[in-house]
N, C-alpha and C positions, 0 to 999 in steps of 0.2 A: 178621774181625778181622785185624791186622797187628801184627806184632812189629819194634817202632820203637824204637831210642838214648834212652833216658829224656832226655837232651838236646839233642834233636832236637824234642823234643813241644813244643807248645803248647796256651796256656790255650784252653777250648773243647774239647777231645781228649775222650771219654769211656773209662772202662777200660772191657776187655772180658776181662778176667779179673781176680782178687780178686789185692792184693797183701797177703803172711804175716807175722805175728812170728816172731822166734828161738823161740816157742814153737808155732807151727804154729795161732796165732788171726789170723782173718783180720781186718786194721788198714783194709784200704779196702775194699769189695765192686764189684763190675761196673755199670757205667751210671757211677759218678762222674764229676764233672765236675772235670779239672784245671785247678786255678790257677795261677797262678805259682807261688806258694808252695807250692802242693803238691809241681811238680815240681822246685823246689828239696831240697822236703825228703827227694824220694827220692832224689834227685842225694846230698845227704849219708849217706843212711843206705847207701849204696854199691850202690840198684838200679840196674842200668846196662840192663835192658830191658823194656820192657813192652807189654801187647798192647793195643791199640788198636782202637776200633769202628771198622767204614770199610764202609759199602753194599755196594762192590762188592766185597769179600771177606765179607761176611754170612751164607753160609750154611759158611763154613771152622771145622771143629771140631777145638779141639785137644787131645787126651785128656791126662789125666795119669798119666804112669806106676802112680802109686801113689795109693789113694786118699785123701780128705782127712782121713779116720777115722787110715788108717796113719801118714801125715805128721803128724798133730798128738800121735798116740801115741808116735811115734817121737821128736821132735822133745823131748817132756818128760820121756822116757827119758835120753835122751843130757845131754839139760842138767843135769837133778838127779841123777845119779848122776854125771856128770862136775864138776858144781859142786861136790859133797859132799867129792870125793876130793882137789878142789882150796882146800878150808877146812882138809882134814885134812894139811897137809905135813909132818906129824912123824910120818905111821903107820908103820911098821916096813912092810918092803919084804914082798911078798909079797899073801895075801889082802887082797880088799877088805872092806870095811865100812861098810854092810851088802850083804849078796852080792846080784851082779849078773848072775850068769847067770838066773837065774827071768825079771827083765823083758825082759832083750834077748834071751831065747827066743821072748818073747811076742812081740815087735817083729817078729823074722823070721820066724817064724809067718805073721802079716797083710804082709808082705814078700812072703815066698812065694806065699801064695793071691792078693794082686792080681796075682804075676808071672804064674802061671800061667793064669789067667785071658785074658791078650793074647794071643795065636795070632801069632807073628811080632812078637813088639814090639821096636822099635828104640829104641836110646841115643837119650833129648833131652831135653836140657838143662832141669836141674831150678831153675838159678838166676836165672832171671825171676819176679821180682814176689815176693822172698821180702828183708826186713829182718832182719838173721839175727848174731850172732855167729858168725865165719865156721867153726870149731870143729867147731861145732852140727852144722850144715847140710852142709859138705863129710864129719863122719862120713855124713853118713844118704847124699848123695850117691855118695858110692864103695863104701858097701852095693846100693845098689841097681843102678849097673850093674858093678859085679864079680858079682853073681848072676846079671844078665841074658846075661852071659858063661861064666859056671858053665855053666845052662842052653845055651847054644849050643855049647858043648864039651861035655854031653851026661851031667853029674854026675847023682846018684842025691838025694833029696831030700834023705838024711842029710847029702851032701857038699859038699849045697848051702846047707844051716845051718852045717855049719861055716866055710866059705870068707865066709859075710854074715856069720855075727861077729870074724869076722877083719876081716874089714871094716869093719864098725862098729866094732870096738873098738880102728884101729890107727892111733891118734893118741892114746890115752887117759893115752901119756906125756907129752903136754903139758902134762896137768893137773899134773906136776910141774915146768914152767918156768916161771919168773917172768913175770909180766903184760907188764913193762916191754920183756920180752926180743918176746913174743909179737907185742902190738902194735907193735912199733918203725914208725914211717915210716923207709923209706928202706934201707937198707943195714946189714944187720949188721956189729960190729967181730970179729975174729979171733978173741977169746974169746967173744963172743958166740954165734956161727956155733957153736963148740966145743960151749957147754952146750945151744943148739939140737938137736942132732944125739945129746943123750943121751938124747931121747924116746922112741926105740926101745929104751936096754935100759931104761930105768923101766916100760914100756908089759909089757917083757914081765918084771918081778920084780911087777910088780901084778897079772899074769892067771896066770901059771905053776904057782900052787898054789891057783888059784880053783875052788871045788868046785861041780862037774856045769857043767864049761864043760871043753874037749879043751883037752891043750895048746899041739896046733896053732896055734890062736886066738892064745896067747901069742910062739909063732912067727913068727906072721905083725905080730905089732904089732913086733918084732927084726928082723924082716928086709925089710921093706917098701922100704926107702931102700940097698936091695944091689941090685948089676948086674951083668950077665952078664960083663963084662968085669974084675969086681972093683975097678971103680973108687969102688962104692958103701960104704955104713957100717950099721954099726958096724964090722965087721968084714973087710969087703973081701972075702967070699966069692964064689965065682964059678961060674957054671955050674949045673948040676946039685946041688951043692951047697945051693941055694938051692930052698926048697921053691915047690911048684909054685902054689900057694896066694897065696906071698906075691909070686910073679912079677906075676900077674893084678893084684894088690892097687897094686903098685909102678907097675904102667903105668895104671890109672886114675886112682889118685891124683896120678899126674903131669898127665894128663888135666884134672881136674877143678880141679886149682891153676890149670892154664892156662885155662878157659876162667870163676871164677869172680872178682870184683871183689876186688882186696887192697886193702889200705893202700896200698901203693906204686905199685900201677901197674890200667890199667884189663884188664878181660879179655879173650882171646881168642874170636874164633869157633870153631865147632866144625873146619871147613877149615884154620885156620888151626893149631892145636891137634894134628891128625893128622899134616897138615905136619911138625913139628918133632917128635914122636914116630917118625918115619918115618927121620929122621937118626939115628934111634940102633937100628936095625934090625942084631939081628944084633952089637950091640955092647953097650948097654944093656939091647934087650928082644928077647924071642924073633920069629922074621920070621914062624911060626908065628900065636904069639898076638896079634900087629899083623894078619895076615891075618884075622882074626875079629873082634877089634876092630873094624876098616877096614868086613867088611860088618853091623856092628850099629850104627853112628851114624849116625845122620841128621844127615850131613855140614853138610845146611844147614837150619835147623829153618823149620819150617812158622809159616809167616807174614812172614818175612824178605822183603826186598826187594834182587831181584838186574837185575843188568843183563846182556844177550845179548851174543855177539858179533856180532849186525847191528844193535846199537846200541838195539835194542827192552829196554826195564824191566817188571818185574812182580813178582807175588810169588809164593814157591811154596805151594802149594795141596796137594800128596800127594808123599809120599815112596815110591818102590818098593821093598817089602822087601826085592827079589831083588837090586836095585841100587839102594841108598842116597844114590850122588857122581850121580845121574841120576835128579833130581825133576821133579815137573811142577808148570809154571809158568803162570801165568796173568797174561799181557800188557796190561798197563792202560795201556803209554805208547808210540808209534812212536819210528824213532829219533832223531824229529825233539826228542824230549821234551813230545810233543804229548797229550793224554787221549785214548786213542779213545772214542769211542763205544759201542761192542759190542767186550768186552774178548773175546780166544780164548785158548785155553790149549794147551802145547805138552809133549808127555811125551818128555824130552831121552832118556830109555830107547830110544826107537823114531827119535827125530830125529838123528840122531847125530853129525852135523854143526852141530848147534847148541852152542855153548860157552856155562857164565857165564864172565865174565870181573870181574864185580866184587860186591862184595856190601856195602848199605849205600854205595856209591858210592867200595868201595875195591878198589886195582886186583887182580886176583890174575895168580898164574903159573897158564896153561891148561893147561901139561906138567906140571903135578906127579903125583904117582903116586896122589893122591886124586880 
């Protein structure tokens, strides 16, 4: 399979993985055959990638973090209790109703057991082949790799249930922003941006005295959107100040904004995404937890198609856990852009002289520090 620009595809393409609803039910299954209008229609619902059947990548498997049990579980979690709370916008500030800690214990519970379960698993990108209320999806998203982060800084299982529903639950002040505000295309207006930006203390007057949930949790939905430098909000706190919890939370979620389809603009790759996370090293986010971050993502996810620096194109095929920015790639075109033959494959880990220089046939910087 090959993970291809939903707008790049043509009709004839078969999937080669299921694409999801905002509910974690799967809308299209594997083999289909896209039409135009199909990939139109995913072009609208804002899938921007999807994996594609191709011979010569055929026997490439690509796991999924979590399984489709947890994801669909999760997925109905998040929607109907975050739907509920956003029918109710007149509940008095505080506990929710009805309480919400029992199911999203459940949720990272089965979080958990699939995390544990990977021996080395690395960050990749959860948002191919998923039609999704972006809400939804980007909570379940920055649960699952803010744990897998937990996990690599080396948390205790309790610590690692608190830190995922911190995670999951730290947008859950959105449900008290207006629709209009939420989906806007384009640019928010000054007052806009303002009520925007109250979602963090709503997030945390709705978990704060939520019973048999830590207040941590409610913490971290407060303080997600603070930077080290105190340039962030609500509060402008800085440093150490700033629980540790909701640091991790701040730098995936920023993560996962960048690299998932908005309204306004198309998403980032994952290179691209570390990139600009890298500029705020030390000033935004800790140089610390960027350096763990840096070796858990699978910089360029498996099935992508990159081009060398001797001009040679393929796609990459295995990511090395030990070094993630240094995949192996499997050369299906000379530099001439010619098909070989007998494709070979090249592990940039041991080559080391070999550079990508582009991915998807766009240029990159070879000196970045990713």
């Amino acid at each position: 399979m090959r993970l291809l620009p939903t707008q790049v595809c043509q009709p004839g393409m078969r999937l080669a993985k299921k694409i999801y609803s905002e509910d974690g039910l799967v809308l299209l299954a594997e083999h289909v055959e896209l039409t135009s209008h199909l990939i139109s229609r995913l072009c609208d619902c804002g899938v921007s990638f999807v994996y594609i059947e191709d011979p010569r990548t055929a026997d490439l498997q690509i796991p999924d973090m979590i399984s489709e049990e947890t994801r669909r579980k999760a997925l109905v979690e998040i929607r109907s209790n975050f739907r509920d709370i956003m029918e109710r916008p007149n509940r008095k500030s505080g506990v929710t109703y009805p309480y919400i800690a029992k199911p999203f214990r459940q949720v990272m519970n089965m979080v958990l057991d699939d995390l544990s379960s990977q021996k080395d698993a690395l960050i990749m990108l959860m948002n191919m082949g998923i039609v999704d209320d972006y809400l939804f999806q980007h909570s379940l998203n920055v649960c699952v790799y803010s744990t897998l982060l937990g996990v690599a800084a080396g948390y205790s299982r309790d610590e690692l249930m608190t830190l995922g529903l911190g995670a999951l639950l730290h947008d859950i002040g959105k449900t008290q922003i207006s629709m209009n505000i939420l989906k806007k295309q384009g640019s928010l207006e000054r007052e806009e941006f303002e009520e925007m930006k109250r979602h963090t203390e709503r997030g945390y007057y709705l978990l704060k005295d939520e019973p048999n949930m830590p207040l941590i949790v409610a913490h971290c939905a407060f303080q997600h959107h603070e930077r080290l430098d105190g340039s962030g909000y609500p509060r402008g706190i800085r440093g150490d100040e700033i629980h540790e919890y909701a640091k991790w939370i701040g730098l995936v979620d920023s993560y996962d904004a960048m690299t998932s389809t908005r309204i306004y603009r198309n998403p980032m790759l994952p290179h691209q995404a570390v990139e600009a996370l890298y500029a705020g090293t030390g000033t935004l986010y800790e140089q610390r937890m960027l350096q763990i971050f840096r070796d858990k993502v699978a910089i360029y996810p498996l099935g992508i198609t990159v081009k060398l620096q001797s001009g040679e194109s393929g796609v990459v095929v295995d990511i090395n856990a030990t070094c993630p920015h240094r995949p192996i790639v499997r050369v299906l075109y000379n530099e001439r852009g010619e098909e070989l033959k007998v494709p070979f494959e090249i592990d940039l880990s041991k080559e080391l002289t070999a550079m990508i220089i582009s991915v998807n046939d766009e240029q990159l910087l070879v000196n970045t520090p990713v």
